[in-house]
C-alpha positions as CSV (number, residue, x, y, z in Angstrom):
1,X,-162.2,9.5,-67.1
2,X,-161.7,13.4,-67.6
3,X,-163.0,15.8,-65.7
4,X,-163.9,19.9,-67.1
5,X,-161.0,21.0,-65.1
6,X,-158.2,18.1,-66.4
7,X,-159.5,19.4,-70.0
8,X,-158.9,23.0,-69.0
9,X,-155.6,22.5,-68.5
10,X,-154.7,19.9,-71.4
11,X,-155.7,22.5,-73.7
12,X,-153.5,25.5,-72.2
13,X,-150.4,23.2,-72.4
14,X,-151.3,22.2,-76.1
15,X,-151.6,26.1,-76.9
16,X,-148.3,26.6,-75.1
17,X,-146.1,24.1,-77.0
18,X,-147.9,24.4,-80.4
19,X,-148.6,28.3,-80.9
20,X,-145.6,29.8,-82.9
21,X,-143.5,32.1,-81.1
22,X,-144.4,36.2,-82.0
23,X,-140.7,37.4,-81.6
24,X,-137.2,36.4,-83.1
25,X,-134.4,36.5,-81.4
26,X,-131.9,39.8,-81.4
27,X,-129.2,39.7,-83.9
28,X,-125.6,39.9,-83.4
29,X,-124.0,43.4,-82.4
30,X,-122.5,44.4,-85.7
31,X,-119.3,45.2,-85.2
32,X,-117.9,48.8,-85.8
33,X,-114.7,49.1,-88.0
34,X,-111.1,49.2,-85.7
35,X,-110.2,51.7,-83.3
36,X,-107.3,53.2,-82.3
37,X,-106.0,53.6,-86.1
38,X,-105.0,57.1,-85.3
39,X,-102.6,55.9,-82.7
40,X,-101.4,53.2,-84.4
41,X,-100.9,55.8,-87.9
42,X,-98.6,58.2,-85.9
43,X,-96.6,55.0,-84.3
44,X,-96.5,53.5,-88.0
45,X,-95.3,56.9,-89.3
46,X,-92.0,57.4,-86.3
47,X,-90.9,54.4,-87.6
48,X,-91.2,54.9,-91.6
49,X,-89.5,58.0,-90.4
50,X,-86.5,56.6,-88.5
51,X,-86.0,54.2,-91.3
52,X,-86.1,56.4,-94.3
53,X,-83.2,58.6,-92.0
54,X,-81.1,55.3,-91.5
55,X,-81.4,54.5,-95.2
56,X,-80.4,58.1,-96.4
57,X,-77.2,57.7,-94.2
58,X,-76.3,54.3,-95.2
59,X,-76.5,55.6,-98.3
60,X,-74.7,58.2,-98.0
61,X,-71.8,55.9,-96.0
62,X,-71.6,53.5,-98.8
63,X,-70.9,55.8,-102.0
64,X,-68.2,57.6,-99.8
65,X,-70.3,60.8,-98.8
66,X,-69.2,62.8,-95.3
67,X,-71.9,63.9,-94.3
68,X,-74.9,62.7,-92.4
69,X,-73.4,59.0,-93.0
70,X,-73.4,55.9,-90.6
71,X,-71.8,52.7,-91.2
72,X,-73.5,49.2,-92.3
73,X,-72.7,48.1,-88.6
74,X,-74.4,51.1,-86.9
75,X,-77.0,50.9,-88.8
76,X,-77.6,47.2,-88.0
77,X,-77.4,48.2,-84.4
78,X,-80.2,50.7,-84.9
79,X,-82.5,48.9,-87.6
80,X,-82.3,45.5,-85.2
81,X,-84.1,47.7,-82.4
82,X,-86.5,49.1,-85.2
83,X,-87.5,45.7,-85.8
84,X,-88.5,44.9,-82.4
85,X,-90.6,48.0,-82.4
86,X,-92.3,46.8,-85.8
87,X,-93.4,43.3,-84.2
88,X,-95.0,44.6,-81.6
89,X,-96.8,47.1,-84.0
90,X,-97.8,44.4,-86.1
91,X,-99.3,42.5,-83.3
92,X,-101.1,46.0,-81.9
93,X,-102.7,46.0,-84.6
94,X,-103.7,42.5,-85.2
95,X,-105.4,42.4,-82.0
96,X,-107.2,45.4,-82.2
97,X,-108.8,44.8,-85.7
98,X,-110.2,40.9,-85.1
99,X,-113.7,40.6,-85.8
100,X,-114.0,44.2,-86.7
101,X,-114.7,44.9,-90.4
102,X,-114.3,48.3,-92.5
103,X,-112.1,50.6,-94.2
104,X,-110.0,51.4,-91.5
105,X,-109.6,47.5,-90.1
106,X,-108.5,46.7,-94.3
107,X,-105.8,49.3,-94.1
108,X,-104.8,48.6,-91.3
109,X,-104.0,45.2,-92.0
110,X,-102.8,45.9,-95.0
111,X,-100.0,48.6,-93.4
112,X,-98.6,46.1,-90.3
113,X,-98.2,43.3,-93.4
114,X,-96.3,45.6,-94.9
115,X,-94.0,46.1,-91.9
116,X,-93.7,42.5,-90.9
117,X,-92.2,42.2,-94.5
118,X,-89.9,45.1,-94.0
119,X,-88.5,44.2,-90.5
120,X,-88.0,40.5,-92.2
121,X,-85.8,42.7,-94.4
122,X,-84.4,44.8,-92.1
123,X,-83.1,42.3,-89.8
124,X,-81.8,40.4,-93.1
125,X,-79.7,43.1,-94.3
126,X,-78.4,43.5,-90.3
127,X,-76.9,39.9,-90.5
128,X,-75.6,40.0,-94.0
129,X,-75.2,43.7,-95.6
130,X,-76.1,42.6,-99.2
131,X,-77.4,44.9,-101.5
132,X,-79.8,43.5,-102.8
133,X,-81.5,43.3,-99.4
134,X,-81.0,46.6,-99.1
135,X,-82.8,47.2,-102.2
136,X,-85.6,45.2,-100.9
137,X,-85.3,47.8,-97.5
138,X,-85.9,50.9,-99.5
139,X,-89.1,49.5,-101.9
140,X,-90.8,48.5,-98.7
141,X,-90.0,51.4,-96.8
142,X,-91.3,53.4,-100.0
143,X,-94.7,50.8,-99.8
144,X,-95.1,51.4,-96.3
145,X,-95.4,55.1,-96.8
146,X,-98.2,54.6,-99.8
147,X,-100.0,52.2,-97.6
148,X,-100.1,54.6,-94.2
149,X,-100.9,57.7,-96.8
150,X,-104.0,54.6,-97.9
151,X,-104.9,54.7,-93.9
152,X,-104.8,58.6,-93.1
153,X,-107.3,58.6,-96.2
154,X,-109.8,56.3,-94.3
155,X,-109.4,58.4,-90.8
156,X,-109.8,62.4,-89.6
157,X,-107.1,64.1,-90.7
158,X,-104.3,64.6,-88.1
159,X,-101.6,67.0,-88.6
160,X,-98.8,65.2,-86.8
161,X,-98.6,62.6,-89.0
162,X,-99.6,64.3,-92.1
163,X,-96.1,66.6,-91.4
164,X,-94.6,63.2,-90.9
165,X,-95.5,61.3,-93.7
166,X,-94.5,64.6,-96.0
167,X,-90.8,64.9,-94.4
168,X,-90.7,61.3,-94.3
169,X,-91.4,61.1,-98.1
170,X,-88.8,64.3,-98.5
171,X,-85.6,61.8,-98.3
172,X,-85.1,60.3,-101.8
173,X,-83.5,56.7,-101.7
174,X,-83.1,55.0,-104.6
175,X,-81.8,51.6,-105.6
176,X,-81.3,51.0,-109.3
177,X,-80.1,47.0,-110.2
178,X,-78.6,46.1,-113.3
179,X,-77.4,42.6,-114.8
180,X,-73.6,42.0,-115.0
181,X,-71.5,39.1,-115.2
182,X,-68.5,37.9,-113.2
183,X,-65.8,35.8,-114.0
184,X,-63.4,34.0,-111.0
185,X,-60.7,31.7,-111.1
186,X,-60.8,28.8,-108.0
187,X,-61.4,28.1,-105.2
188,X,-57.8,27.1,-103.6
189,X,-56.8,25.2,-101.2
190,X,-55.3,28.2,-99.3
191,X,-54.9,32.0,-99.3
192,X,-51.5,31.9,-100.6
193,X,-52.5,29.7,-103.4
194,X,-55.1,32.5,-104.3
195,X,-52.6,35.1,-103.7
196,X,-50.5,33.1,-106.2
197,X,-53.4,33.0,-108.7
198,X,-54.4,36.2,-108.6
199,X,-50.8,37.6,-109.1
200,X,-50.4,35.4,-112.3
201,X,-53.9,36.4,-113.4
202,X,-52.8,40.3,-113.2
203,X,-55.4,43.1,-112.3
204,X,-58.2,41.3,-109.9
205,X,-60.8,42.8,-108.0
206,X,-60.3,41.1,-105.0
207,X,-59.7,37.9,-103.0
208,X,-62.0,35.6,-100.8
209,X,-60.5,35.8,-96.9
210,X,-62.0,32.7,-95.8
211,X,-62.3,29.1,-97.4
212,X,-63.3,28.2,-100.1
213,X,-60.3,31.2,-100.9
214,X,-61.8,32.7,-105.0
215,X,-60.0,35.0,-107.0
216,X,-62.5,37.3,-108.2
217,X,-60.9,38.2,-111.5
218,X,-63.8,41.3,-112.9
219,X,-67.1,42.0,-113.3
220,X,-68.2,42.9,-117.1
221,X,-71.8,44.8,-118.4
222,X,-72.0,41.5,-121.1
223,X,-71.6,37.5,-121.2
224,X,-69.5,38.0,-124.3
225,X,-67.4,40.3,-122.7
226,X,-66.8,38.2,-119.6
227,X,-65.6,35.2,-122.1
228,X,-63.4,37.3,-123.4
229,X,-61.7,38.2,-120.6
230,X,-61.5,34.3,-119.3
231,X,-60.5,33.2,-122.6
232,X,-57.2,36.0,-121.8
233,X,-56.8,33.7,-118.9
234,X,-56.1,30.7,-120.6
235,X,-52.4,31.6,-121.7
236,X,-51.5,32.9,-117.8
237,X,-51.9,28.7,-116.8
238,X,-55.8,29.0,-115.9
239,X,-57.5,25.8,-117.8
240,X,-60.7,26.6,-116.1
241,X,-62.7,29.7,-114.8
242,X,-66.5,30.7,-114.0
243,X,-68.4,33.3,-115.0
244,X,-71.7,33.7,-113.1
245,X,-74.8,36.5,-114.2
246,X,-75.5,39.0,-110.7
247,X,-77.2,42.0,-109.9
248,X,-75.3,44.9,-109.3
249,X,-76.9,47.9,-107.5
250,X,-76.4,51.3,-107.4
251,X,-77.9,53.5,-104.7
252,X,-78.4,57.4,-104.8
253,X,-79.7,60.2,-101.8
254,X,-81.8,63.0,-103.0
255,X,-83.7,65.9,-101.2
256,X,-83.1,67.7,-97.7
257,X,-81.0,66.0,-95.5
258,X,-82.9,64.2,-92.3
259,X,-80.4,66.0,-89.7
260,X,-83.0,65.9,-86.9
261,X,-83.9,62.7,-87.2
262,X,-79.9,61.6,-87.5
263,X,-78.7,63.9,-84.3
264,X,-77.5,60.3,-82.5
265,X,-75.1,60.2,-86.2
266,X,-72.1,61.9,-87.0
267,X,-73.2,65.5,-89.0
268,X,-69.5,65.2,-89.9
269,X,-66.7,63.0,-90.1
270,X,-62.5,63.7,-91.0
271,X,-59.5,63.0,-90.5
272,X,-57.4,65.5,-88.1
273,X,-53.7,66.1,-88.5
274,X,-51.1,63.8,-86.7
275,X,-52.0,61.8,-83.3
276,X,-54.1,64.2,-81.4
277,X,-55.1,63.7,-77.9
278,X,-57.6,67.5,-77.0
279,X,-60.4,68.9,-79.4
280,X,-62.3,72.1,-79.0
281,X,-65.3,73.1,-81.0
282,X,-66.5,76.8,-82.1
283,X,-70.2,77.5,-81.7
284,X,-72.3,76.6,-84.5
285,X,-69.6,74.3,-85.2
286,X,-68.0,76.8,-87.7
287,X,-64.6,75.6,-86.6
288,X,-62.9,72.8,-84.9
289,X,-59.3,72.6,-83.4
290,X,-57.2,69.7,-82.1
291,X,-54.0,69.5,-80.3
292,X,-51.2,67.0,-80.3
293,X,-48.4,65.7,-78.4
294,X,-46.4,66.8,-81.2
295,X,-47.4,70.5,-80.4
296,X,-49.1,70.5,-83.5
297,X,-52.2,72.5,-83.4
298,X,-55.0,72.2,-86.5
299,X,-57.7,74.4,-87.2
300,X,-60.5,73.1,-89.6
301,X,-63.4,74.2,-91.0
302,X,-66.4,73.3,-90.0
303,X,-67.0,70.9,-93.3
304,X,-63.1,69.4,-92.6
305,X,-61.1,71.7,-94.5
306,X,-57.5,72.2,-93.0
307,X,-57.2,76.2,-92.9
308,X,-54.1,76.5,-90.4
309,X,-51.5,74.2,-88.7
310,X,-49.2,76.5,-86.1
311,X,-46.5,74.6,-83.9
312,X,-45.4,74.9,-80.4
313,X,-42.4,73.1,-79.2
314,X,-44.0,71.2,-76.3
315,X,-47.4,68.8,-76.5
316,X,-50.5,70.4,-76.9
317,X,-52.9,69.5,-74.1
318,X,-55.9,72.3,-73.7
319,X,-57.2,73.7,-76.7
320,X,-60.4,76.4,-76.2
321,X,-62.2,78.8,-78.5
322,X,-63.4,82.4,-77.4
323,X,-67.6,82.5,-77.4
324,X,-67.6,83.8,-80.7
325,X,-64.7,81.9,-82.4
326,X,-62.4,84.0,-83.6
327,X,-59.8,83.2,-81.2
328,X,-58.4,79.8,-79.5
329,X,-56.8,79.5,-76.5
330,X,-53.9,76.5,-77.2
331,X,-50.8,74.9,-75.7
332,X,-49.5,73.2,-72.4
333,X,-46.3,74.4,-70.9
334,X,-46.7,77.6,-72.8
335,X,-50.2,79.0,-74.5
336,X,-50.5,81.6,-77.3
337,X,-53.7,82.8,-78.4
338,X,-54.3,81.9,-82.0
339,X,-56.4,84.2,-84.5
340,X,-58.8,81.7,-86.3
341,X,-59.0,80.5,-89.0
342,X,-55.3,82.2,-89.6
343,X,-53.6,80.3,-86.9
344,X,-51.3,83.8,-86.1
345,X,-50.7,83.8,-82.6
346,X,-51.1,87.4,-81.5
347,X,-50.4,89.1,-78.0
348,X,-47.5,87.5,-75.4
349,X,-47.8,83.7,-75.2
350,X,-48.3,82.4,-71.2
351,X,-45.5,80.4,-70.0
352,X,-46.0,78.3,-66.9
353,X,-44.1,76.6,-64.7
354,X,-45.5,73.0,-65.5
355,X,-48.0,72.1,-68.3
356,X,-51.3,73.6,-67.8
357,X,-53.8,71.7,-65.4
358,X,-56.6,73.9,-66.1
359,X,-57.7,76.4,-69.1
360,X,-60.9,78.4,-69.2
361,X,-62.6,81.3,-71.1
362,X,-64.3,84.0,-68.9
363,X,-67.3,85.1,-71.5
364,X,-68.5,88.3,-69.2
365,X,-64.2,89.4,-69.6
366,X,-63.4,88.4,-72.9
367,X,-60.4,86.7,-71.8
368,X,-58.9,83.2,-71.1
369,X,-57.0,82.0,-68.0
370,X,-54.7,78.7,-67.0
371,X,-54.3,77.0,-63.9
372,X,-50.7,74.8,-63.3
373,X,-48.8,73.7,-60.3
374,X,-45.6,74.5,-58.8
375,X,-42.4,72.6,-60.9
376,X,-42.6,69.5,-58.6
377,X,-46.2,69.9,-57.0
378,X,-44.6,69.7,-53.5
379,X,-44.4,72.7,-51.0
380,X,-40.8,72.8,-51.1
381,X,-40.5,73.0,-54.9
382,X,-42.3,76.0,-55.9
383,X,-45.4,77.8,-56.3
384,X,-48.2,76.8,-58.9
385,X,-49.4,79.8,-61.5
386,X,-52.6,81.0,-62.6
387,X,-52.2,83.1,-65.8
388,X,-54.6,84.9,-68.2
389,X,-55.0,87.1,-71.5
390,X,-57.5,89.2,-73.0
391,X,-59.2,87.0,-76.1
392,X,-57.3,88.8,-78.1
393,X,-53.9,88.2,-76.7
394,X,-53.2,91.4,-74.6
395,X,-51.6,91.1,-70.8
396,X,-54.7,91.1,-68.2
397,X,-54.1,93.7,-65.6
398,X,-52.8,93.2,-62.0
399,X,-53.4,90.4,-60.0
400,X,-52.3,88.2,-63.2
401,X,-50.1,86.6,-63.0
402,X,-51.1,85.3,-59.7
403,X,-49.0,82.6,-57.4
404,X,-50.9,79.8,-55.8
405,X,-49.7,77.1,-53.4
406,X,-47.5,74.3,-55.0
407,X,-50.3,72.2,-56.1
408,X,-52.0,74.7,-58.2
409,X,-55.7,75.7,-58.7
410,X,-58.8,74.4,-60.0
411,X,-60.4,76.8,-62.3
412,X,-64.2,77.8,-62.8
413,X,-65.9,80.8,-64.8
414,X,-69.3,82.2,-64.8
415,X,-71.1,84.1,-67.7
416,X,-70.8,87.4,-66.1
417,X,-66.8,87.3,-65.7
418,X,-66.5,85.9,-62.7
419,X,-63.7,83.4,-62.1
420,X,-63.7,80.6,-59.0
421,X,-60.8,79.8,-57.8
422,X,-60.1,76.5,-55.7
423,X,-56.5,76.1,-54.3
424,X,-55.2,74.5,-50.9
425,X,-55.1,76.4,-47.7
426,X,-53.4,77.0,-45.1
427,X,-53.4,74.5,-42.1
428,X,-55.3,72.1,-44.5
429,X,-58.1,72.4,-46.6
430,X,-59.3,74.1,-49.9
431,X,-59.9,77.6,-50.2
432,X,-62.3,79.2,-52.8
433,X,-61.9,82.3,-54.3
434,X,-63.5,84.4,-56.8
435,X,-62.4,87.4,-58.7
436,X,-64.0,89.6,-61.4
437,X,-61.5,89.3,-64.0
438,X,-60.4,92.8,-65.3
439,X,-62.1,94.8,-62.0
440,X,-60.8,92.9,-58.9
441,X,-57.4,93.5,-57.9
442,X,-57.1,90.7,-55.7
443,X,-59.2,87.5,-55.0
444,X,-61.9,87.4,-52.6
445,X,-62.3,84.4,-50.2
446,X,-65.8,83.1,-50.1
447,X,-65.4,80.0,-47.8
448,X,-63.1,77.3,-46.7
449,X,-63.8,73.1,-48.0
450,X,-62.3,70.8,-45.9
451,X,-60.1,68.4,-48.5
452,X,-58.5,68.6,-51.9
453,X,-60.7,70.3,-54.2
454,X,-60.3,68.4,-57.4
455,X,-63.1,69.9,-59.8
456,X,-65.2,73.0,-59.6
457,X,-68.6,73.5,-61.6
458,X,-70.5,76.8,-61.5
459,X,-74.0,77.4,-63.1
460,X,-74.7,79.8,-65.9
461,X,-76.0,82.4,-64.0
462,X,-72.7,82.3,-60.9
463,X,-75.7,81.5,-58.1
464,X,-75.0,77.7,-57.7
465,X,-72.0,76.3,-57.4
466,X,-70.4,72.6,-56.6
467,X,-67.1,71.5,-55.8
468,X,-65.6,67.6,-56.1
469,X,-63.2,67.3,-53.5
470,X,-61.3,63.7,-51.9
471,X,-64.3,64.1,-49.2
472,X,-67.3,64.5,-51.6
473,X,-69.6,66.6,-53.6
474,X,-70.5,70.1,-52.1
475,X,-73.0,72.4,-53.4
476,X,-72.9,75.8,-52.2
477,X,-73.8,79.5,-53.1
478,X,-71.5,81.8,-54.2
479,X,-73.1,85.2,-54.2
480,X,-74.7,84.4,-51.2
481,X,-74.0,86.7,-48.2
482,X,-72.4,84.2,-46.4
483,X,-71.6,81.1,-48.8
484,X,-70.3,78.7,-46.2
485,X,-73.8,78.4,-44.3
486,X,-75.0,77.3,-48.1
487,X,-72.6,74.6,-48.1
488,X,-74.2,70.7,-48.2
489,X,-72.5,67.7,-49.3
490,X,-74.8,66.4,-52.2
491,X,-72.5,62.9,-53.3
492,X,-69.5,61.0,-52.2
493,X,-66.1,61.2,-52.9
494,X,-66.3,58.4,-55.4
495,X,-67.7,61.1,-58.3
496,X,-65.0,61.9,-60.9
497,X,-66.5,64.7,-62.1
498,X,-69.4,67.3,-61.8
499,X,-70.9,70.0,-64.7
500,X,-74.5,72.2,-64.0
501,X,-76.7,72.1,-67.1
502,X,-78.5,75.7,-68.0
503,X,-81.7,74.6,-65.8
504,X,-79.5,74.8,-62.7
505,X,-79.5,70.8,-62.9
506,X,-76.3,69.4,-61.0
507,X,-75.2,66.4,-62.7
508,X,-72.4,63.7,-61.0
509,X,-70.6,61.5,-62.4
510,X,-69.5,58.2,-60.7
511,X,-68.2,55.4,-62.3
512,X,-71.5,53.5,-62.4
513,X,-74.0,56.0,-62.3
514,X,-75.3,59.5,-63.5
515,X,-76.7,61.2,-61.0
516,X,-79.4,64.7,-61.9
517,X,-79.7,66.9,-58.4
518,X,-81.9,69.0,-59.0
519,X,-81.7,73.1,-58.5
520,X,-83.9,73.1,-55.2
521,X,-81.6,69.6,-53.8
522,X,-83.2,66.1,-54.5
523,X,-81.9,63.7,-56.4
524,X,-84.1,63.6,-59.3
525,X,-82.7,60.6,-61.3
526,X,-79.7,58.4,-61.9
527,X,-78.9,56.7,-65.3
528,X,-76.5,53.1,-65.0
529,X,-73.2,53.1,-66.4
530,X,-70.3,50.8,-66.8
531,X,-67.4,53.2,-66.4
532,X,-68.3,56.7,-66.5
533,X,-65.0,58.7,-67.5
534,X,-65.9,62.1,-68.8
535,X,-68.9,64.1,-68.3
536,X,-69.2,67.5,-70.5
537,X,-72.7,69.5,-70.6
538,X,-74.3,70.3,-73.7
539,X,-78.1,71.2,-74.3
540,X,-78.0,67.1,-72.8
541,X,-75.4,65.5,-70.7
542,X,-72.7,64.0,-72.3
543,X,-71.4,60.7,-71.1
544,X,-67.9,59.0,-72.2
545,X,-68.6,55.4,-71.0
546,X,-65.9,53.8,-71.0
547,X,-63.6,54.0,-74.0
548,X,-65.9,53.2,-77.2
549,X,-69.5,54.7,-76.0
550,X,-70.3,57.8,-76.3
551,X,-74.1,59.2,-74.7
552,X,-76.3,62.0,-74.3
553,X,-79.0,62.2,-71.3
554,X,-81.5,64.3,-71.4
555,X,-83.3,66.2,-68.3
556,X,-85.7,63.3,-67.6
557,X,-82.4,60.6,-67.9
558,X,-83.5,59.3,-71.2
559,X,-80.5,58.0,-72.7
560,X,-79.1,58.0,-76.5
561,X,-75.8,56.5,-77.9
562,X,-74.1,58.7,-80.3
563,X,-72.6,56.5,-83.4
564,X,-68.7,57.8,-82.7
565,X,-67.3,54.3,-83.8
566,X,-64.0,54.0,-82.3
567,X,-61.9,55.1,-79.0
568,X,-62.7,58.2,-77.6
569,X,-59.6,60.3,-76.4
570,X,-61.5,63.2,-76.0
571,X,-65.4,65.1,-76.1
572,X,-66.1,68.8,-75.7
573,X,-69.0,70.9,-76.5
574,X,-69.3,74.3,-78.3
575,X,-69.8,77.6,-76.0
576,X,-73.8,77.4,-77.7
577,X,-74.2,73.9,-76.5
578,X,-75.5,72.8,-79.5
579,X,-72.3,70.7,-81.0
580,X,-70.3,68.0,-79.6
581,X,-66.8,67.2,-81.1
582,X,-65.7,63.7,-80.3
583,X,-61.8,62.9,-81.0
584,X,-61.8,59.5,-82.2
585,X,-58.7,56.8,-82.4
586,X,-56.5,59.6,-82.2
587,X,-57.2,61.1,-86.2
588,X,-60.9,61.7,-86.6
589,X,-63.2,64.2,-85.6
590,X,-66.5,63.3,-85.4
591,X,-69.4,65.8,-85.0
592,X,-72.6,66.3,-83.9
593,X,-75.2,68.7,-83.7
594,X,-77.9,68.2,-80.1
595,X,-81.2,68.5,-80.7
């Protein structure tokens, strides 16, 4: 039985479940096209960049070029790290176009494919050297370029990169692959038997070093031309030989040379003359000297030319060029200053009573001054010497020569002429002393250092100074009214040497460690090291670390090898800090120009 009220609400639930809905649901956000393609352009475009550098050096190394070159196995080094950079580019990008869509997404894509491929061929040529990878290097770095100039088109334009993509494009490497066909004779059983072969088989191009050992007889432009040759063979004892169709490739360099991008490269590399062990470098890098045990000096040209090759009769240990670079400072036991690029020694040469333990030019005086100890370095056997000459050669007036106690002085000079003098005292201790060369006639005392001093660093402008003794690092003020109530010890005895950069910056060196001070006091960073050895200051610190590596750290401790490849005997810098001359194994100077 229904009731009026049971029918009521039997119709309101019919209307409910059987009326068709009025509304539809939303639709699906459309997705906008993929951000962040401006960041990922100018990442894209450092590394095109770095890589187009690296190949124009390479390049440059392997058809026998000086300049701007790196070897196959630097360049591995540096490409292997490129490739880590590219993967994780690639996968950037990836994850920041999925389930986008548009213009920008496509190219995107479209660029870090590109890459993959290239660090796939990258890290192929780092493990082999072939050059036919190489080839394969320079078409995808020249594809990677079109397709992030395809990407820049599909965003607002952006200067950076634009200026990057156009120097980028600015280094011309080309690789041009022809056939040719070569003919061996082989394998052997053993190097000798090659050897054997390739003696009896005449002219050869070369030998395989490791089994199986192949005479590689020549390489000809034709087939017929190859047969030829291996039918010649057949009379010499060979019954059989190969000939096998290859690609040969030549590669060329074109356009302005990517010397910013290559500053961690050699600018310039040659051979020095005889076995030298001290190298100085003239500002701009016009000219570079060396010295020898010999007591050979050599003056070269900036671009390696040998211009001059005067002799002394004792081993060279300091050479030094004036601020301008028309004069050097050379010798050991005695020093002559040399006219450059003549190599006439003008003026009266120095002669000291032992080989010179420090030499130094004083900019504000124009002149140069050595440092050397008594003949036996003990109290009893004679007092050390400090001795100086005018740039141009002529005797310094009085207090030079100047005696100093047995074990000699420790040198420092300021811009303005000044020259700091550390020497031992009296009752114990380490004096320092400063004189205006050319106006003081006698040294002034500034304060007393308990220890040896071993090292002395002043800043350009003479208001900071720091001395490495046996008891620490102390910083202290020279010019300060009274400099001893300046004095703080800033590092342990453990340092093995100390430089200021132009910022005031004190750097230490330890064995494991660089250490920044800054001008006010803190310690604002240190940088690891393995065996810190020499430490010379540049518009970055240089580093010798250990024997074989070679770095520059810049203000905020970033760190950068310099490709020196070999043993270091010795690094300076030019008086405009821009060049650093590295003596390498003792026969090559190596260059470099700081950023």
């Amino acid at each position: 039985m229904t009731t009026p009220r049971s029918s009521l609400l039997a119709a309101l639930l019919a209307a409910i479940l059987f009326t068709p809905a009025c509304t539809t649901p939303d639709p699906p956000a459309e997705r906008t096209d993929a951000p962040g393609g401006a960041a990922i352009a100018r990442r894209a475009a450092a590394i095109l960049l770095q890589v187009s550098a690296y190949d124009y050096a390479l390049v440059g190394s392997l058809n026998g070029q000086r300049d701007l070159v790196v070897s196959s196995d630097r360049y591995a080094v540096t490409v292997r790290n490129t490739v880590r950079g590219i993967n994780i580019l690639a996968s950037d990008t990836t994850a920041g176009a999925a389930d986008r869509r548009g213009p920008v997404r496509e190219r995107l894509l479209a660029l870090a494919d590109g890459l993959v491929v290239l660090g796939r061929d990258l890290s192929a040529y780092a493990d082999a050297t072939d050059a036919a990878t190489l080839a394969r290097v320079i078409s995808g770095v020249a594809t990677g370029w079109q397709r992030l100039s395809d990407l820049t088109g599909a965003l607002p334009p952006e200067d950076e990169v634009a200026r990057t993509i156009s120097r980028g494009t600015s280094f011309v490497v080309t690789a041009r692959a022809e056939r040719v066909f070569s003919l061996t004779v082989g394998p052997y059983a053993t190097l000798a038997d090659a050897e054997a072969a390739a003696r009896r088989a005449g002219q050869v191009e070369g030998i395989t070093r490791t089994a199986p050992f192949v005479v590689r007889v020549g390489t000809y432009a034709t087939r017929p031309a190859a047969e030829t040759a291996a039918a010649a063979l057949a009379p010499k004892g060979f019954a059989t030989s190969a000939i096998a169709e290859e690609q040969r490739h030549e590669f060329a360099r074109s356009g302005p040379a990517p010397d910013v991008e290559l500053w961690r490269e050699p600018a310039r590399v040659f051979d020095t003359a005889g076995a030298a062990r001290s190298v100085a470098i003239a500002p701009g890098g016009a000219w570079l000297a060396t010295g020898s045990d010999d007591g050979t000096v050599a003056i070269f040209s900036g671009d390696g030319v040998l211009r001059a090759l005067p002799r002394f009769t004792a081993g060279v240990a300091h050479v030094a060029f004036s601020d301008n670079g028309e004069w050097l400072f050379a010798g050991g036991l005695t020093l002559a200053n040399i006219r450059v690029p003549s190599g006439v020694a003008s003026g009266t040469s120095i002669r000291l009573p032992t080989p010179a333990s420090h030499a130094v030019f004083v900019p504000g005086a124009r002149a140069f001054v050595a440092s050397a100890s008594g003949p036996t370095g003990q109290p009893a056997g004679g007092a050390g010497a400090i001795a100086g000459r005018a740039s141009d050669g002529a005797a310094l007036p009085a207090p030079f020569p100047l005696s100093t106690p047995a074990g000699g002085a420790v040198l420092a000079a300021t811009e303005a002429g000044e020259l700091l003098i550390a020497s031992a005292a009296r009752g114990g201790g380490s004096d320092i002393e400063v004189l205006r060369v050319g106006e003081d006639r006698f040294p002034r005392e500034i304060l007393r250092l308990p220890g040896t001093v071993r090292s002395l660093a002043v800043d350009k402008s003479g208001t900071r100074a720091a001395a490495l003794t046996d008891q620490g690092v102390v910083r202290f003020a020279p010019r300060d009214a009274d400099p001893a109530k300046t004095v703080s010890t800033v590092a342990p005895p453990s340092a093995r040497e100390i430089a200021f950069s132009v910022d005031g910056t004190l750097y230490v060196l330890e064995a494991t460690r660089l250490i920044a001070l800054d001008a006010a006091g803190p310690q604002r960073w240190t940088v690891p090291l393995t065996d810190g050895r020499r430490l010379v200051m540049g518009t970055r610190a240089i580093v010798l670390d250990g024997s074989e590596r070679l770095v520059a750290v810049d203000g905020a401790g970033t760190v950068d090898e310099l490709g020196v490849g070999g043993t270091v005997q010795d690094v300076s810098v030019s008086a405009d800090l821009a060049r650093v001359a590295a003596l390498v194994d003792g026969r090559r100077a190596v260059l470099f120009t700081l950023p």
